[in-house]
Each structure stands twice: as C-alpha cells, then as structure tokens.
N, C-alpha and C positions, 0 to 999 in steps of 0.2 A: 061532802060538805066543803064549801070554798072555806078559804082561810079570811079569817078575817085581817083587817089592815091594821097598822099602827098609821095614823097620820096629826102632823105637827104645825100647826102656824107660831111660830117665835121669832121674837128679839135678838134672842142671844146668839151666835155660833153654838154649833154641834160639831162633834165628832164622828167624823164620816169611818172611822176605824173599830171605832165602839161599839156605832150603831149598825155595824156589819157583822161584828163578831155578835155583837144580840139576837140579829136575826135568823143566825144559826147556828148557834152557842145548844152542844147537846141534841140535835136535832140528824138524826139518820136518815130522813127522809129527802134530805137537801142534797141533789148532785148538781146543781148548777145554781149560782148567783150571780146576778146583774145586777150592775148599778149605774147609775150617772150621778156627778157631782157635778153643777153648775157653779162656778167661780166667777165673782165680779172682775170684769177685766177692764183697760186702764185705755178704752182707746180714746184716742183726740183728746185727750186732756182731762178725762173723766175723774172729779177725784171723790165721788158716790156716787150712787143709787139708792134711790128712794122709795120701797116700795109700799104701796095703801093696801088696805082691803078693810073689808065691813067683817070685823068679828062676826061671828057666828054663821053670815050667810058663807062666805069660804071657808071652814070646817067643813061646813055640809058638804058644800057642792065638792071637795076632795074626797071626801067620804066614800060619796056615789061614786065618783069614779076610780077610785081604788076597789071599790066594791066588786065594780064593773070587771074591772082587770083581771080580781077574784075569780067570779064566776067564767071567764072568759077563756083563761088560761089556768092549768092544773097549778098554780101555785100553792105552796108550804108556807110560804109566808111572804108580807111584802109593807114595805115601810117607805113614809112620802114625808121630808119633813119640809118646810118652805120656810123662809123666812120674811121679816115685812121691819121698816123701818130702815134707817141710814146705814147702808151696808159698803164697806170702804174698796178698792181694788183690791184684788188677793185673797179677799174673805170668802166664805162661801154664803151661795145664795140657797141651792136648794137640795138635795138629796134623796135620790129613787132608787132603792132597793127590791130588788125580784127577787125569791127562791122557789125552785120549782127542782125537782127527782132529772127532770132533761133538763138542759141548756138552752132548746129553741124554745121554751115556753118561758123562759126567765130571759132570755132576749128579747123576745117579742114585746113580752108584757112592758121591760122597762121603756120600751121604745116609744108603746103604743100610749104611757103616764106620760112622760116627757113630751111627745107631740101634743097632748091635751091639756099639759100644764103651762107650755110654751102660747099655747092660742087661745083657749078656754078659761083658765083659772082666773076670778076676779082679781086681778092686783091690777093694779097702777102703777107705774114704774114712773119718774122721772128722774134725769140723769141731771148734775152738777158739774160745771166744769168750771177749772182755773182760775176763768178769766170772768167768774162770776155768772156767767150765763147759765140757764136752766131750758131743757124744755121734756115735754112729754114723749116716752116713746110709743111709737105708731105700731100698726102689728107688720109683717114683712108677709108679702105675697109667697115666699120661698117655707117660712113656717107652716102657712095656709096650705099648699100645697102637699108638705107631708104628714099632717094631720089629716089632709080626707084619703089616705090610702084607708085607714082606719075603717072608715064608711061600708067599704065595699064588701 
C-alpha cells in the first residue's frame, strides 16, 4: 500500500528541519530521504514574490500528485508543503520531502514533485521589484523540458 502524503498550501514559513525530522521521526523503514527546499531569491532587485492560487482546487491537484509519486515510487513517506501569498528574499517558498528504504527511489520521487510543482502547480507567481515595477512570471522552456522526462 503507497504511503500516503502530508501536503500543505500556507502563509506562514515552515520549518524545513521539523518537518524532516517528522517524516522520519521513529520510522525503521526509511533509509533514504530527499528533499528540496525552494528559497525566494533576490535577483534584479526582487524584493517579493507573490504567489496566487484558488484554495481548494490546488490542495487537490497536489494531492494527486503526491499521490501519484506514492504509487510510483516505493515511498515510506512523503511531504509537499508550498506556500502562497508575499514571500520576501531568503524565505522559503516551498518544501519536497521523499522517504523511501533505497535512495534512488526518494531521489527520483523528489525530483519527479519538484519538476511537476515547478510547471504544473496552479499558482501565480508575480515578482515586485524596487523600483516599483511588477510583472508576471512566464514558465521557462528549460522547466518544460525537465518535467517531460517524467512522461516517458
């Protein structure tokens, strides 16, 4: 039976340390953990990010594909937390968690969240900068690209 997900859409910061030690906190099952921490970074003058989403249709659609991940790969456990709303430089924006008995299967898995969260995930992102300027960010053909390994 796949494990099922923990997954998060919040406001607030998380603690990428906590929610590491939780997801294998007492658990003999776990010989390998992956993660990604996504960090708002500062380039061109960026002083937030803004992320949108439509309450409850993005739970879902994270759901499924943590789900997906589940069934995909022998995971023990696996946790996706995202955030939404004015996120500053230096904060974190999102956090993927694999545990899996191997390594390649809690690598893969976080690899394969992160490419899907990076192109797929309903948010909105718009960036603010300094000089007052805003605009929308576009998705990048190089994301595209390593999300359809997936596919195959």
């Amino acid at each position: 039976m796949p494990a099922m997900p923990t997954v998060r859409i919040q406001e607030a910061p998380f603690d990428a340390g906590a929610e590491t030690a939780a997801l294998h906190a007492d658990r003999v099952d776990v010989g390998g953990l992956a993660s990604f921490l996504g960090i708002c970074r500062a380039d061109q003058g960026l002083v937030a990010m803004v992320l949108e989403h439509y309450p409850g249709m993005t739970e879902r659609a994270l759901e499924r594909i943590a789900l997906l991940a589940c069934e995909r790969w022998p995971l023990t456990g696996c946790t996706v937390i995202h955030r939404h709303g004015r996120i500053r430089p230096g904060e974190p924006i999102v956090l993927v968690l694999t545990a899996s008995a191997h390594r390649a299967a809690a690598l893969e898995a976080c690899a394969f969240l992160i490419d899907w969260l990076k192109t797929k995930a309903p948010f909105w992102k718009r960036e603010e900068f300094a000089s007052g300027e805003s605009r929308w960010v576009e998705a990048k053909a190089e994301d595209d690209a390593a999300a359809a390994r997936w596919a195959r």
